[in-house]
N, C-alpha and C positions, 0 to 999 in steps of 0.2 A: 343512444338506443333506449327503447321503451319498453320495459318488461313488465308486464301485468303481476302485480303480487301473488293475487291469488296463483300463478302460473307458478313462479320463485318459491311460492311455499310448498305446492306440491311437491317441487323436486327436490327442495330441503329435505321433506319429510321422505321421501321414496330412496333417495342417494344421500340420505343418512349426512349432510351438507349444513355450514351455516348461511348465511345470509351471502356474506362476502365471497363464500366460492360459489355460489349458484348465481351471485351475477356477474363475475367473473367469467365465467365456464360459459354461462350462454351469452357472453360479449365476445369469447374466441372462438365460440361456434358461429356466430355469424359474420367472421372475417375467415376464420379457417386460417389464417398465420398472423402472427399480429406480435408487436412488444412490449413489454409490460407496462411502458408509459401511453401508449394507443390503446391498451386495457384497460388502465386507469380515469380515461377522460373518456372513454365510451360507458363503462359502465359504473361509473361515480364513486369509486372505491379510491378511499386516500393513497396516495403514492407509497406512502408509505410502508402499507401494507397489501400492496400488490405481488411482489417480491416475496413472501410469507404465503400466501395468498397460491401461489401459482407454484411452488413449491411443494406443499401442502394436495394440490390439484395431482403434480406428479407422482407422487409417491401412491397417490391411491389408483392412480392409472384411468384418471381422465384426459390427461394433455402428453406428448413428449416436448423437452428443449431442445430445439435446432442447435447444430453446431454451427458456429460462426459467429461472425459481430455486424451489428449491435444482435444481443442475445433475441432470439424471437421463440416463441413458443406455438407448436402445430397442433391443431385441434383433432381428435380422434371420431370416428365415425362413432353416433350414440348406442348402435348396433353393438359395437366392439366393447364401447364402455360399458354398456351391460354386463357381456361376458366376464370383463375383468376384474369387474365391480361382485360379482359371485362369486366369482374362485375367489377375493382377496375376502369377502367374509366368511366363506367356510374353510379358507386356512386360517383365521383368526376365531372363527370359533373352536376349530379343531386345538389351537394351540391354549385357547380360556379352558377350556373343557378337560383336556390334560393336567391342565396346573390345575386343577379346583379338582382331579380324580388324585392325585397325587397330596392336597388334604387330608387324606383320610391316615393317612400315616404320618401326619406330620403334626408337632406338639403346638403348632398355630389351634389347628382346630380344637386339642384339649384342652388349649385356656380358656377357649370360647366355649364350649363344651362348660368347663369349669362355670366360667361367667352366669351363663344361663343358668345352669342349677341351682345355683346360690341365690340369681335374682327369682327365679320359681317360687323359694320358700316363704319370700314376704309379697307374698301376690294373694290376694284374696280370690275366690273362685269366681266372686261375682264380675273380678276385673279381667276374665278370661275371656274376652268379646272382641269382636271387632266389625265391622262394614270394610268390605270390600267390593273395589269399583275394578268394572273390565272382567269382559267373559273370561279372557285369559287370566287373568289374576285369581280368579273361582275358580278354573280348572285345576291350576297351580295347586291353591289349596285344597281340594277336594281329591287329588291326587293323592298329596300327603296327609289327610285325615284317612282315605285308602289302607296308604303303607304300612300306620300305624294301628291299623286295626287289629285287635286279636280275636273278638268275637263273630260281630253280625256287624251287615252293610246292609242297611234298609234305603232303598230310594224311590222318589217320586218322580217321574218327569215328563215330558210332552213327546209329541211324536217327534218333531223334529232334535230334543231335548237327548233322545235313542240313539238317535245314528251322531251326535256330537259325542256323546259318552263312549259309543266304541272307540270313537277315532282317537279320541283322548285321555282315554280311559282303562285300555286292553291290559297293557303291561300288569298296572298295578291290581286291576283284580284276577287276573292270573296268578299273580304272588299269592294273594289273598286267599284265594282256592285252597291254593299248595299247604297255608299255614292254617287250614281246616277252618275259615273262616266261612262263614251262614252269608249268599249275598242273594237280597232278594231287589228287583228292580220291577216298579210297574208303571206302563204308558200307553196311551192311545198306540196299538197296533195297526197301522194300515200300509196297503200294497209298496208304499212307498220307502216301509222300512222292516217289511217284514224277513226281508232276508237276514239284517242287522240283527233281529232278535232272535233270530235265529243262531245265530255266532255269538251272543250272548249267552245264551243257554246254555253254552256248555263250560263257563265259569259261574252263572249264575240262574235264580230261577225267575223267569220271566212271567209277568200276566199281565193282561189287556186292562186297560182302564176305560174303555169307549163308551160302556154304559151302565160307567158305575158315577155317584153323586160325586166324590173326591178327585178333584182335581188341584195340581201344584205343581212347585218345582220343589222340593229339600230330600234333606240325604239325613240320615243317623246313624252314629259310629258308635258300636259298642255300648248305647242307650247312657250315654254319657253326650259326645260330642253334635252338638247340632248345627244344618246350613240350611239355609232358606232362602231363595230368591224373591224379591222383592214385586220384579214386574213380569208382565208378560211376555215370550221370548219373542212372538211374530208383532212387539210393537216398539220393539227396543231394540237400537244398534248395540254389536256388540259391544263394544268402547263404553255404554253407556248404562250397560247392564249394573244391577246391584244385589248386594248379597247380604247377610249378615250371617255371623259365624257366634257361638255360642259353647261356651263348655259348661253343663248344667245337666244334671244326671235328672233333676229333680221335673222339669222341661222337657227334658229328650225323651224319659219314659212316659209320661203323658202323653206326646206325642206317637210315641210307637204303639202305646195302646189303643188311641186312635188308628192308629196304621192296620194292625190284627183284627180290627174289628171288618176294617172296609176292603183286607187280602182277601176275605173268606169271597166277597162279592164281586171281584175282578175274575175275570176269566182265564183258567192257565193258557199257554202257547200251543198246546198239543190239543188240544178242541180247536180251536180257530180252523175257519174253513179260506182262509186268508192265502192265496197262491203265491 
């Protein structure tokens, strides 16, 4: 049987799969009962590791074992192995997510706690940097430069840049609010997210950028902390986005002074004749 890679890798990637159980699974999908030596010379997988292979397949709830002899293995409808393939990762995240809340009381986390602080002290500021790849991996941090805020939240961002910040963003600048945290956000306003900044405004203060000179993407935390995207959001996939991250007081208020200059020329939310 002939399975196109490019086909193998997607489902790799999709059903979280390696190699050997993605052509495994689609060799007993195309027999629909088969034994694991007729699975092993269909889809070129060592004998060896068939056995391992289809084991591994059950447990995650792609295949059941027939009873009876010689053992056979029955193939699931891809329908059903969706479903079961969901429920078995949100009981496994539910059950990561317990243990890593259950952390917080536990003297794991104060060694490492400990660890950190100690390594903090022989860090020079200038080596507080880093590049970060994957929109998700910026949300990530920019979440927790968020948390960490005590003062002000200054951000720059795009129209579409607005409605990814609420979705990803709500919690922690709600907290932010709470701990009398300053959060100011400003982006091209248009009909397509003006509801969004609309819901915004009531953790933070919103204004239009549409037809002012300064356009970007970064964020400044507390006039210490700096993020800065790198490309543009409508010519880069997310996966492929880039950041950089900066701890520089000396930077970060430069930049917001820049920022204060070109707030005064953005337009608040509450003039917008935006429906």
């Amino acid at each position: 049987m002939i399975i196109k890679e490019e086909f193998l890798s997607r489902l790799r990637k999709i059903f979280d799969l390696n190699l050997y159980e993605a052509k495994v699974w689609t060799a007993l999908l195309s027999r629909g009962v088969s034994t694991a030596g007729e699975l092993s010379n269909i889809s070129d997988v060592p004998r060896s590791r068939t056995y391992d292979i289809l084991e591994s397949l059950e447990k995650k709830g792609f295949i059941i074992m027939k009873i009876g002899k010689p053992i056979k293995f029955v193939a699931l409808k891809p329908e059903e192995v969706v479903e079961r393939v969901k429920k078995n990762l949100i009981i496994i995240a539910q059950e990561k997510s317990k243990r890593l809340e259950q952390l917080k009381d536990d003297e794991v986390l104060d060694e490492l706690t400990s660890l950190y602080n100690n390594g903090v002290k022989f860090v020079e500021p200038s080596d507080l940097s880093g590049s970060i790849r994957g929109r998700q991996n910026m949300y990530n941090h920019l979440d927790m430069m968020i948390r960490n805020a005590e003062k002000s939240v200054t951000i720059i961002t795009t129209a579409d840049g607005l409605n990814r910040k609420m979705e990803a963003l709500m919690p922690a600048f709600e907290k932010a609010k709470k701990r009398g945290v300053m959060i100011r956000i400003a982006a091209p306003i248009v009909p397509e997210n003006i509801k969004v900044a609309k819901d915004l405004s009531r953790v933070a203060e919103i204004r239009d950028t549409s037809n002012a000179k300064l356009h970007g993407r970064f964020a400044i935390i507390d006039s210490e902390n700096l993020m800065f995207m790198l490309l543009n959001d409508k010519e880069v996939h997310p996966n492929y986005d880039v950041a950089v991250w900066l701890s520089t007081s000396y930077f970060a208020k430069a930049m917001e002074k820049m920022f204060e200059t070109a707030w005064n020329e953005f337009t608040p939310l509450n003039k917008l004749k935006i429906k």
